[in-house]
Each structure stands twice: as C-alpha cells, then as structure tokens.
DOTILUM-581350 format. One record per atom (N, C-alpha, C): residue in one letter; y, x, z. Coordinates in steps of 0.02 Angstrom, whole numbers, plus 50000, padded with zeros to 5 digits. Each point is the difference from the previous one (the first is absolute). Example, Ala and Ser with C-alpha at 12.3 -4.5 7.8 and 13.67 -1.06 7.14 Angstrom:
2
a497165066050390;a500594995550000;a500605004550000;s500534998249964;s500595004250003;s500554996150037;
***
This chain:
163
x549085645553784;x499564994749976;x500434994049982;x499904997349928;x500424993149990;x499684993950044;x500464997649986;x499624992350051;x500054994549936;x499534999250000;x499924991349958;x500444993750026;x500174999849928;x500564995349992;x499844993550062;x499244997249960;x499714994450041;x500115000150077;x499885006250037;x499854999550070;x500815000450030;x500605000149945;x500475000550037;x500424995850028;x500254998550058;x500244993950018;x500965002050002;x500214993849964;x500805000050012;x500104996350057;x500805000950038;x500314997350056;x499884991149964;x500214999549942;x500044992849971;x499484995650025;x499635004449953;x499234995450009;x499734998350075;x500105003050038;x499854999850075;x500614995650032;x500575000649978;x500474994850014;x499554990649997;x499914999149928;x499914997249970;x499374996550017;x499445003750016;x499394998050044;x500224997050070;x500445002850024;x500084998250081;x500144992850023;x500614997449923;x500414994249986;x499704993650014;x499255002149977;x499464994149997;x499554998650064;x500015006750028;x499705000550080;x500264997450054;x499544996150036;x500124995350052;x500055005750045;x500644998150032;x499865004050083;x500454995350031;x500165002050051;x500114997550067;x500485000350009;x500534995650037;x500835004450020;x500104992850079;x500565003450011;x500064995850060;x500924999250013;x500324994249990;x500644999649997;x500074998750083;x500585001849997;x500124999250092;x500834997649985;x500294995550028;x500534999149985;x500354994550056;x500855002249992;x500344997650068;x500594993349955;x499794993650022;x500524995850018;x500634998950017;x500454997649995;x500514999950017;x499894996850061;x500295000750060;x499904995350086;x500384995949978;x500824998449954;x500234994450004;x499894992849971;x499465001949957;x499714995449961;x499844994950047;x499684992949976;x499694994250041;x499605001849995;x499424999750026;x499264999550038;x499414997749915;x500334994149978;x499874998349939;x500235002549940;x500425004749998;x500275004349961;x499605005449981;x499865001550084;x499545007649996;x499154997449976;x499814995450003;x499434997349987;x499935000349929;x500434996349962;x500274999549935;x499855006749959;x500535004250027;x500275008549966;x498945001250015;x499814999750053;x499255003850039;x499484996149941;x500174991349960;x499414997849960;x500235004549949;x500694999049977;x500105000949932;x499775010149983;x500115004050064;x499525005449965;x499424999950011;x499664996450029;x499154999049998;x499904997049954;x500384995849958;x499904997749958;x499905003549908;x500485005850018;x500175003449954;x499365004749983;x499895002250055;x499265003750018;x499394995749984;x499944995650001;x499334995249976;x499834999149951;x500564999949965;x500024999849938;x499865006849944;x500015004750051;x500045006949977;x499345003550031;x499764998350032;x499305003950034;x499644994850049;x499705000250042;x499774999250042;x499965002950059;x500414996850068;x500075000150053;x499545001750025;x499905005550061;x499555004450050;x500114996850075;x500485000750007;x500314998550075;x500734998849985;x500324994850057;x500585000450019;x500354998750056;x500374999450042;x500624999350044;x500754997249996;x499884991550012;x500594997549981;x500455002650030;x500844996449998;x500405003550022;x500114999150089;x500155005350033;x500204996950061;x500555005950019;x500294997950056;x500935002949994;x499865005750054;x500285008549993;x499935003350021;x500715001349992;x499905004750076;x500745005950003;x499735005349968;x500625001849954;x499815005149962;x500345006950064;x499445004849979;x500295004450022;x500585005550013;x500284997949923;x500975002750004;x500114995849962;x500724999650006;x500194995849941;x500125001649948;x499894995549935;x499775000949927;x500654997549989;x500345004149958;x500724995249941;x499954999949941;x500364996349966;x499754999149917;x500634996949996;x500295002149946;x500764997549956;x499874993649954;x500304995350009;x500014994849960;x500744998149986;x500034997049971;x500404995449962;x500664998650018;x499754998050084;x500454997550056;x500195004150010;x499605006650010;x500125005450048;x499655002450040;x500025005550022;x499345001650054;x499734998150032;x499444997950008;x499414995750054;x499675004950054;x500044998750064;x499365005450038;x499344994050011;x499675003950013;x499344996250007;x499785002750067;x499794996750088;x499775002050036;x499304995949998;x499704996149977;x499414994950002;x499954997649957;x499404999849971;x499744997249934;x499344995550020;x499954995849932;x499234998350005;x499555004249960;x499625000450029;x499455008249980;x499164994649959;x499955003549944;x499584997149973;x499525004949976;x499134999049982;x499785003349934;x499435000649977;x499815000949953;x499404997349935;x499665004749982;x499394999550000;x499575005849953;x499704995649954;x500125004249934;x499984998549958;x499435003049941;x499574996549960;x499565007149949;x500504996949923;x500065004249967;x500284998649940;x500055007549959;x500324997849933;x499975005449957;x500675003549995;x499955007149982;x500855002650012;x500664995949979;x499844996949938;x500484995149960;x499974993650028;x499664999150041;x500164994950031;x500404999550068;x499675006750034;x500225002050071;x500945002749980;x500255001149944;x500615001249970;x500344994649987;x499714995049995;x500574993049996;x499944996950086;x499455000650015;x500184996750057;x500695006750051;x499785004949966;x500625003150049;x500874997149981;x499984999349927;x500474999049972;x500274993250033;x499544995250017;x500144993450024;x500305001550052;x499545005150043;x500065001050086;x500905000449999;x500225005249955;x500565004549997;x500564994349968;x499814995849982;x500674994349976;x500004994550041;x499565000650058;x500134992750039;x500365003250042;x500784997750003;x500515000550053;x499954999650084;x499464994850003;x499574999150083;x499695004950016;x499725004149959;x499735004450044;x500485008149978;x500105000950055;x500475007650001;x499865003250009;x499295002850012;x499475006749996;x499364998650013;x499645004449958;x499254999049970;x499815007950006;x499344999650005;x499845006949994;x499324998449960;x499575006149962;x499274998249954;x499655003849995;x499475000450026;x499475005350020;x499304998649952;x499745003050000;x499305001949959;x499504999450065;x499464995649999;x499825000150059;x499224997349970;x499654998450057;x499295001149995;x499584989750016;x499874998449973;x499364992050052;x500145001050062;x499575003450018;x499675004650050;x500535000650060;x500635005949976;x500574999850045;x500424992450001;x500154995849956;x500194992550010;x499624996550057;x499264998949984;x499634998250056;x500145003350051;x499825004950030;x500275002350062;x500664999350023;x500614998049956;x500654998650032;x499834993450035;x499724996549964;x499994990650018;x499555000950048;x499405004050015;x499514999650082;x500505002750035;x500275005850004;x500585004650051;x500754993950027;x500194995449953;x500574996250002;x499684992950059;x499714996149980;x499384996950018;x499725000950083;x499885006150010;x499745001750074;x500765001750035;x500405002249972;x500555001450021;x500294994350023;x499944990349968;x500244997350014;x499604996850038;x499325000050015;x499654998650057;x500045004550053;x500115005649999;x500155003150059;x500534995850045;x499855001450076;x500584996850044;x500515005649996;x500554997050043;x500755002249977;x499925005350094;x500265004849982;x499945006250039;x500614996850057;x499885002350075;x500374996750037;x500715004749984;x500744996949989;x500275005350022;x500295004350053;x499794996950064;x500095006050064;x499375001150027;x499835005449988;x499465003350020;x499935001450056;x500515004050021;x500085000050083;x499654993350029;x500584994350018;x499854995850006;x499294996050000;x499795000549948;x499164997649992;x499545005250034;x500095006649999;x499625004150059;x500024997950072;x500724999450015;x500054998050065;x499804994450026;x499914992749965;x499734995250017;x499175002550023;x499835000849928;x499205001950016;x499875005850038;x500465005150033;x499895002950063;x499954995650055;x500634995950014;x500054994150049;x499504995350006;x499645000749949;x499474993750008;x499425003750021;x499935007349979;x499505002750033;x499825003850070;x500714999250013;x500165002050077;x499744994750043;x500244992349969;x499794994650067;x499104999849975;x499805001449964;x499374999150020;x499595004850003;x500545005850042;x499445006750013;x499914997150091;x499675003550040;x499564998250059;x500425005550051;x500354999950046;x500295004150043;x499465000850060;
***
C-alpha cells in the first residue's frame, strides 16, 4: 500500500516544530570555591540573568559551597586545577530549544563555572525539589553520637523509675 505524500512526516520537519516548543530544562552547575563570595553571586546573577532573558524561571537554588564528592580537574592555562569544593547552584528554567542552546553556550564560556550538567525536566518535579530542599532545611540536625543520646535518655529514665 502507498502512503500519501501528505500524511508523511520528515526527521526535519519534526526537528523544526520542536525548535518553537516550550519545555522545561534545569541547569545545575558548580562554582569555583576560590572565587569571593561576591564573585560567586555575580557569575550565580549573570546566568540567571542569561536565562530571563531566554525563558522564564520555574524554581531555583542559589549558590552555596559543597564538598564535592571526588575531586574534579580541568586544564587551564596555568595548568592543572583540582577542584575539592565548589559553590553548587541551580535553575529551572521553561524556554524554547534555541534558546535553551545559547544559554548552554553561555553556561559553557563562563570560566567560573567548571561544570554544569542539563536535564529535561518537568514544573512539577522543580516544585518538589524546592518543598524536599526546604523541609530538609527545617529539619533539626541529627545528633551525631547516638550512643551517647540513648544513654542519657536511658539515665534519665532509670532515676525516675520507682525501686
């Protein structure tokens, strides 16, 4: 059976439709730790800034300084850099593919930040990072000797048991 011309779809044309379609993405990206405080603020407006201009913001997470879990190196100029701590940042974003493509391009030429990662992501899942982050930082801070905190509140329940 032939197939009509009309009903047939090229890779192009579906390229080409997508270009214009809003979706979602979510940049996650690491700081340099040696930067100033106002540095990292700076590098953290100037890609929110880049993004504003390019879509409209969902959620975000300014920067704040984490141990990274191994260390990250990257070759420069000077010479090899390791990275054990960064400032950890990141943005959800809705925009269009051609747009979500320059802001990567931006992400990828600012020298401050030395790794980024960019996901396709959902409202929905953004919102739930910012309630999950949020209770996490209202939660109290877990004792760390456990032992210890058992044994008190054994001790305390010993003097006021009745012999």
């Amino acid at each position: 059976m032939a197939k009509n011309q009309e009903e047939e779809v090229r890779p192009q044309d579906t390229l080409a439709s997508e270009g214009s379609e809003s979706r979602v993405y979510e940049l996650g990206f690491h700081l340099d730790s040696a930067l100033p405080i106002e540095e990292v603020k700076k590098a953290y407006q100037a890609m929110r800034g880049v993004i504003t201009e390019k879509g409209m913001v969902v959620a975000e997470s300014e920067p704040e300084k984490v141990q990274l879990a191994y260390t990250i190196s990257r070759q420069e100029v000077a010479g090899r850099r390791d990275f054990d701590s960064a400032y950890f940042a990141w943005i959800v974003y809705e925009t269009s593919a051609e747009d979500h493509a320059e802001v990567l391009k931006v992400a990828h030429a600012d020298k401050r930040i030395f790794r980024f990662i960019d996901l396709l992501t959902t409202k929905d899942a953004a919102r739930h990072s910012l309630e999950v982050r949020d209770l996490a930082k209202k939660a109290p801070e877990r004792a760390e000797d456990t032992e210890a905190v058992l044994g008190a509140e054994l001790d305390a329940a010993l003097e006021g048991a009745v012999i």
